[in-house]
N, C-alpha and C positions, 0 to 999 in steps of 0.2 A: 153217127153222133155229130150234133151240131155245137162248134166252139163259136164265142165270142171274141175279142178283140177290139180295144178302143186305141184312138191317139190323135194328136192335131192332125199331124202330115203336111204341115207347112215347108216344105213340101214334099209330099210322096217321094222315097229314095230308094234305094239299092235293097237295103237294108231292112227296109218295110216289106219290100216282094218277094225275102229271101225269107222273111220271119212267119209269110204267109204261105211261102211253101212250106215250110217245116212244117210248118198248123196243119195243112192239108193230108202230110202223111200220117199223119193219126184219126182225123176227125174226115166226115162224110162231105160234109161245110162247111163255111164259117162267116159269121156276118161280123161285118167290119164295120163300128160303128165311127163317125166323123165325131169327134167331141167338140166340144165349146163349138158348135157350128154357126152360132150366132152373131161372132166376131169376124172382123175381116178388115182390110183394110190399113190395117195396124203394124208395126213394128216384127211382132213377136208371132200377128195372127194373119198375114198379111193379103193371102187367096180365101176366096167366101167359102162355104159349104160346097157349094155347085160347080165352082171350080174344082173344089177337091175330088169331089167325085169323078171327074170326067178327070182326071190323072189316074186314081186310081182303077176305074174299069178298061180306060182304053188300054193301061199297063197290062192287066189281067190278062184281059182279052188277049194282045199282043202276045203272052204269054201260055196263050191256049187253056186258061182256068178260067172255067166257066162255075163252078158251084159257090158260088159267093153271093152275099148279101150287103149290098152297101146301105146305110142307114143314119143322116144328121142325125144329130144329140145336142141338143140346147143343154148348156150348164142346170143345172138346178143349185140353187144354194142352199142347202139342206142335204148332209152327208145322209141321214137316215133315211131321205123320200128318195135318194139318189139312184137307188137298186131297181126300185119298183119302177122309175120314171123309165127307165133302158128298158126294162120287161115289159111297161106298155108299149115299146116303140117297135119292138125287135119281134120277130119270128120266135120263136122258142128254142130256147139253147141249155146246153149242162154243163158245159167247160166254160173257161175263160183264161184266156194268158194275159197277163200283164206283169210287166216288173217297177208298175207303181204303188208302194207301201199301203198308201188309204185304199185303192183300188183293191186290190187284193183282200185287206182288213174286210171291205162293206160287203163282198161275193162272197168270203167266205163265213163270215155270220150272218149269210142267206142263206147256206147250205148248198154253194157250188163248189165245185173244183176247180180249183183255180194252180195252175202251172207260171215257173216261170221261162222264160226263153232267153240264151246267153245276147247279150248287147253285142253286136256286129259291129266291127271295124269304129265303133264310134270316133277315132280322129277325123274321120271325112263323114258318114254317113250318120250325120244330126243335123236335124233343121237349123236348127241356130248356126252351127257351123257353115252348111249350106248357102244363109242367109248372111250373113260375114260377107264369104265368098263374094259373090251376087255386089254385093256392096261397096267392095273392095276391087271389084274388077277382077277377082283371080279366077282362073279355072274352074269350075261347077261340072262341066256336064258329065266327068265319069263319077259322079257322086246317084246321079237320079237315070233310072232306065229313060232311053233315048223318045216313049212317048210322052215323058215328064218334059223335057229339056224342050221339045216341039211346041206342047202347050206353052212354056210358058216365055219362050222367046218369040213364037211365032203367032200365039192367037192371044195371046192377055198383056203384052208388053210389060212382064212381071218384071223385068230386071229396073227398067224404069222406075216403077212402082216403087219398089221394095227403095230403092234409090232416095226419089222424094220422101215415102216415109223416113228413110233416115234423119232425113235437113230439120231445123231445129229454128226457128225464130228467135230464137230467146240470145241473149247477150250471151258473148262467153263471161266466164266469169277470172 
């Protein structure tokens, strides 16, 4: 059996590769699909599409999991075209986990199976949190598997990045 799986992954963590093995002990595959891939740059979206990917296969990889499907996902605005637009993109699949509300809602009045998986360690392993971090100067790297912390200290200058996006022009008030 082939599952699905969406999320930013701003950035790919712990928590992501642990949620991917679980997926793995039940299902054959699983294509992992990059959401909102068209954002970047930003505060909240910060590493591109292309980036994300090359986090999360060299992870995989690193990890000796080889049956996987990585696949960007541009937003669609339209919850109802939203189902179909991932099924023209993706391989063919019949599960899905996610434990986002509307997510869940739109697969399963398509008639998938949709699972949820429990939330991992969320006090450290959430992007946002992550990104904090990063920001903040604290600690990061036992948050993201050590080929995450490589890219993005060492080939994208992500901590910079994420850094200036923080900075603000505007008056304080």
């Amino acid at each position: 059996m082939t599952a699905f799986i969406i999320g930013r992954f701003q950035p790919f963590h712990k928590g992501h590769l642990e949620i991917i093995k679980t997926i793995l002990k039940d299902n054959d595959h699983v294509i992992i699909g990059i959401g909102s891939a068209q954002f970047s740059h930003t505060l909240t979206n910060p590493f591109t599409a292309g980036e994300r990917y090359l986090m999360i296969s060299n992870t995989l990889e690193a990890n000796n999991i080889k049956n996987f499907y990585i696949v960007p996902i541009e937003d669609v605005n339209s919850n109802p075209m939203w189902v179909a637009h991932v099924e023209s993109l993706t391989p063919p699949f019949s599960r899905v986990y996610t434990n986002n509300p509307l997510v869940k809602r739109l697969f399963y009045e398509k008639k998938y199976e949709v699972r949820s998986l429990p939330l991992l360690n969320r006090k450290s392993w959430s992007g946002t949190r992550i990104r904090e971090k990063m920001i903040k100067g604290l600690d990061w790297k036992d948050d993201v598997p050590e080929t995450v912390y490589n890219i993005i200290t060492n080939c994208l200058d992500g901590i910079n990045r994420i850094r200036e996006l923080a900075n603000t022009d505007e008056d304080p008030i």
